[in-house]
Structures are given as structure tokens and as C-alpha cells.
N, C-alpha and C positions, 0 to 999 in steps of 0.2 A: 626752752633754752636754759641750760645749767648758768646760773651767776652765780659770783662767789660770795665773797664775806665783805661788810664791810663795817670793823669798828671805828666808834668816835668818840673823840678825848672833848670833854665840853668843862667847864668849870670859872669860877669864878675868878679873876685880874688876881694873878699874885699868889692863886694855888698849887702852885707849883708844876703845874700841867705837864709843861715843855722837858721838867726832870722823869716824870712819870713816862712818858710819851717813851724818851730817849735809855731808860730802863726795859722797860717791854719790848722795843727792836731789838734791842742787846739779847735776853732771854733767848726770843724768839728765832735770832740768829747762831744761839749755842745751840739750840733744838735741833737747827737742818729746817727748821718753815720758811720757805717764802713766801716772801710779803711785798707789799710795793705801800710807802710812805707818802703823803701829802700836806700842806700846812697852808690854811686858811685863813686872812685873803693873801693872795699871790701879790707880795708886796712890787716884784722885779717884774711882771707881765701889765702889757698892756689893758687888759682885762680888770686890771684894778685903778685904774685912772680914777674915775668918779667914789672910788674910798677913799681913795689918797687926796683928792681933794674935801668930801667931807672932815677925815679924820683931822687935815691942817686945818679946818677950821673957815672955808673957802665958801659953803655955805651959812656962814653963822657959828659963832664961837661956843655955844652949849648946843649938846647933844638934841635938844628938845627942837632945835630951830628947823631941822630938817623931820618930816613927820616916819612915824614906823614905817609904812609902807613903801612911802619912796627912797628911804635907807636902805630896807630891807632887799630894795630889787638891784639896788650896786653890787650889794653883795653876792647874789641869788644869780646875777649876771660872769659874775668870775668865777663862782665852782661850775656854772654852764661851759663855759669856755676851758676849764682844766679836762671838765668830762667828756668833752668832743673831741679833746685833742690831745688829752694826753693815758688816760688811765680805761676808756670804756671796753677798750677790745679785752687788755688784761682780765678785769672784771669779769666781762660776759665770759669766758672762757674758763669762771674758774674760779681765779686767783686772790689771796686776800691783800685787802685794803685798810689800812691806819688811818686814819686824820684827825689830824690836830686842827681840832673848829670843824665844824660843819655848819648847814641850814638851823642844827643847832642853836648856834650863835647870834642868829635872827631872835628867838624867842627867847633870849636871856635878855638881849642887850635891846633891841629894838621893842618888843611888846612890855616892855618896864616902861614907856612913852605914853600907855594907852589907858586910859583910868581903868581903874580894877574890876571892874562891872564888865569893859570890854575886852579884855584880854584872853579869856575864851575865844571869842569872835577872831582874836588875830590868829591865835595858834590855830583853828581850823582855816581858816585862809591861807597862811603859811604853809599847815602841811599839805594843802593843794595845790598852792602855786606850786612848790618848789617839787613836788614829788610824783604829783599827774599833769598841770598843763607844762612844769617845764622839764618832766620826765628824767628827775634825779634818781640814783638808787636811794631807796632807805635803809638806816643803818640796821646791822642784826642785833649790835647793841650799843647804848649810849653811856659811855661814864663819865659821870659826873662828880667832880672833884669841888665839895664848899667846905667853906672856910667862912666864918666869921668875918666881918667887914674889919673890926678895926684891926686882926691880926693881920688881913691882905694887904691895909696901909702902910704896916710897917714894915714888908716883905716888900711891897711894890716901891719905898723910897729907899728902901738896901740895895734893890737890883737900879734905881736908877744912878747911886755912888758907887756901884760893883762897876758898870758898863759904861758910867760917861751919860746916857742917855734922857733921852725928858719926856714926859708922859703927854700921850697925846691927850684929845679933851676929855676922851670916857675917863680916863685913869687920874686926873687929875682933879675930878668931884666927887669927892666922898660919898655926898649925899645921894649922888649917881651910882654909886657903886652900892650904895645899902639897899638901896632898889633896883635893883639887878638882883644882887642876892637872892630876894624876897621874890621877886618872878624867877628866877630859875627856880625856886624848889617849886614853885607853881605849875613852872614847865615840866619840873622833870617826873611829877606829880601826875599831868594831864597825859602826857605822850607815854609816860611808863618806862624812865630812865634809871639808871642804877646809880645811889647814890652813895659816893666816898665818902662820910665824914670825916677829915683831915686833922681836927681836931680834938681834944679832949681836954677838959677841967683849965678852957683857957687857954694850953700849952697846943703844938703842933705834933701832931704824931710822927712816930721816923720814919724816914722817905722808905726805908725797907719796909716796915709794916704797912705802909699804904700800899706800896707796890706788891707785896703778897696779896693783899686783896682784891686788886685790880687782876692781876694773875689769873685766879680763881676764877672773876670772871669770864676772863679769854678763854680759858682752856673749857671751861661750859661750853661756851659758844660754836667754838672750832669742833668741839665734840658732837656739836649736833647737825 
């Protein structure tokens, strides 16, 4: 069976992801490619019930209090349910696919829980739940957008005076977020991901230069 493509936007709280993300449709939609878009977790479906109560904090107010593993399957549980019901036919037939967050997201933000010794051990469990026994696609590429912890701080409290909005519990411990960091390059390291660096000498690089590089990416991929 022909399947099509499927890239994923993964990166660190406050890297700008979601600008990046909404650049490359745009591109892509001057091109004449179509594509079909997805954003992980499905905050409005049912399917995310058990995120939306860990993220309020309904299992315990730090990230730690719920373990990797049983995080991880909330999540792992609502791209199951986007992929049965909304995006698999497209796929199998062909078509390309965007997503903002993927299974990804597990191994940035949940294997950052598991002492450093074991965090191998997660990402190969991870890549087998999620990709042979719960028979996900894998993506054709991953980018990955880091950033410096303490530049995302000051981006991530901009966007919550830009929007009105309040940081759930990942976003609002720092010390959470410098170890996340530190396992995504881990991750993106062990699985073979492509990495953005966002920054330079301190400063944020401009959303155009990053988005040419990400570019480049794509058009590799779709080429092949």
C-alpha cells in the first residue's frame, strides 16, 4: 500500500512552533501541494479528556506526580483516535500530513520524568507502543525547534500578556522546562530528528531565517 508523508513540528514551550507551523501551510498552499493539517492533543475532542485533566493538575499539581508511562498513554490514546477517525484514509491513499506535536511530544516532555540512565529504555518502548502495537504512522521527518530555556521563559510570559492566558503546569516550572530541553536533544539525538537551532549569540534568530531552513527540509522530503 502507497502511504504518504508525514511531517512533525516537535520543539521546545515558547519556540515558536505554532508561527513556524502556520508559515509552511501558507508556502505550501502558494505551491498548489496539498496537504491536510493536525494539532496535538485535540484540546475540543473527547479523546483528550484524561490530558485535560492531568494538564489541570487533577492528578497532582507537578508534572512528576503522574509517571511517563501513564502520561504518555493519554496522550498516545488521542492521536489513536484522530488516526481512526479522521486523517487514515487521506494518508494511506497518498496524501501529506503536518502535525503540530506528535508521539514526539511523549519523548520530550514525559521521558524528561525518568532518570537519565533510563531514558533509552523509554524512547524504545515509546517508539513500540506508539508506532507497532498501537500502529501509528512514523513521521518521514521530525523538526525540531530549541531554544534556550531561559529565552522560552521570556517568550512563553509575552504570549501569556499577548493572549490573556495562564500556563498550564508543564509551562509554568522552569526547572521542568530546562529538562525537557535537555531530553529532547536526547530525543531528537536517539530517533534521528532534525534540529532548528532558533537561536544565536543569546538573540532569537528571524522567523524568516528559521522558516527557510525548515523549508529546505520539506522540500528534501516531499522530493523523495
Amino acid at each position: 500500500m502507497r502511504m504518504g508523508k508525514l511531517i512533525v513540528f516537535e520543539g521546545t514551550d515558547g519556540s515558536g512552533k505554532s508561527t513556524q507551523f502556520a508559515l509552511l501551510t501558507k508556502r505550501l498552499q502558494s505551491m498548489g501541494i496539498a496537504f491536510k493539517t493536525m494539532e496535538f492533543p485535540q484540546y475540543s475532542q473527547p479523546s483528550s479528556a484524561l490530558i485535560r485533566m492531568y494538564l489541570g493538575g487533577e492528578f497532582g499539581t507537578r508534572p512528576s506526580d503522574v509517571n511517563a508511562y501513564a502520561a504518555s498513554t493519554f496522550y498516545a490514546v488521542d492521536r489513536y483516535a484522530s488516526y481512526r477517525k479522521v486523517w487514515r484514509e487521506y494518508y494511506e491513499k497518498g496524501g501529506l500530513m503536518l502535525s503540530d506535536r506528535y508521539t514526539t511530544s511523549n519523548a520530550v516532555h514525559q521521558a524528561s520524568k525518568e532518570p537519565e540512565e533510563q531514558r533509552e529504555a523509554f524512547f524504545r518502548w515509546l517508539y513500540e507502543f506508539e508506532y507497532r502495537h498501537m500502529e501509528l504512522p512514523k513521521p518521514d521527518v521530525v523538526i525540531y525547534l530549541d531554544v534556550p530555556t531561559e529565552l522560552t521563559g521570556k517568550m512563553m510570559r509575552k504570549r501569556e500578556q499577548d493572549t490573556h492566558t495562564h500556563a498550564d503546569i508543564h509551562e509554568q516550572n522552569m526547572d521542568y522546562l530546562r529538562l525537557c530541553r535537555k531530553t529532547g536533544l536526547e530525543a531528537a539525538k536517539y530517533y534521528g530528528w532534525s534540529i532548528i537551532n532558533c537561536a544565536e549569540d543569546g538573540r532569537m534568530r528571524s522567523i524568516e531565517d528559521i522558516h527557510n531552513e525548515i523549508f529546505a527540509l520539506v522540500q528534501k522530503c516531499l522530493e523523495e
